[in-house]
N, C-alpha and C positions, 0 to 999 in steps of 0.2 A: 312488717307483721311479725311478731314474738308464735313462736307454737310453742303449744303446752306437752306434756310427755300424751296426754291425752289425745291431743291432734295427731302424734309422731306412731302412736302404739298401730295402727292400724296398716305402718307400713315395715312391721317387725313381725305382722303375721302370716301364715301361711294356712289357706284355708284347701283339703282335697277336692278334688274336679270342680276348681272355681279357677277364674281368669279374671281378675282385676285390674284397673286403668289405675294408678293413681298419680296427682301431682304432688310432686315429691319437692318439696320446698328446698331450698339452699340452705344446707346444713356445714358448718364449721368443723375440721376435720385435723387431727394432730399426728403427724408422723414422725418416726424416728428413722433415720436406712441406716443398713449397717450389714456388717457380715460375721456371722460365727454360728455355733453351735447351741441350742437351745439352753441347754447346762454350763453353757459360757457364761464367766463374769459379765461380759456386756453387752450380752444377753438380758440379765438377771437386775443388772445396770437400766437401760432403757426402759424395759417393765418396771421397773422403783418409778422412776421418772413420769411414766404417762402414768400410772395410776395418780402420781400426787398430780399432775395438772388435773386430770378427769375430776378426781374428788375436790379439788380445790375448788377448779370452776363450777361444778355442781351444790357447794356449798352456798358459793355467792350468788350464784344466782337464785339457790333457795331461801338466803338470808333477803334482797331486794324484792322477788318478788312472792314468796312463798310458796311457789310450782317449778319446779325442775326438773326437766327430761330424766328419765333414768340412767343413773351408769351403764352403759351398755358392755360387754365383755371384749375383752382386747383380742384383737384378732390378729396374727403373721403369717407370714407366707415365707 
């Protein structure tokens, strides 16, 4: 089964005093590990890196089938 950003958006929300179930399909997921300081070159390195996978693959799959999840924002810990 393909999901559309459509199908995806409704588990990016968050609605006040609601509690919602949702099945949360198998979603594909790209990491980098590594260690340093946020203003570190390889830091700044790695975020180069996933933004160009993120939009790459976001382009081809909006080039094939004309719907593409949205970029979602890069998260670290």
């Amino acid at each position: 089964m393909t999901s559309t950003a459509a199908d995806l958006a409704a588990l990016h929300k968050v609605r006040k005093a609601s509690v919602d179930i949702v099945d949360v399909p198998e979603c594909g997921y790209v990491c980098i590990d590594g260690i340093g300081a946020p203003e570190g070159s390889e830091f700044a390195s790695a975020t180069r890196a996933l933004f160009a996978i993120n939009y790459g693959a976001h382009f081809i799959v909006k080039k094939q089938g004309g719907d593409a999840p949205k970029v979602m924002p890069l998260e670290a810990q």
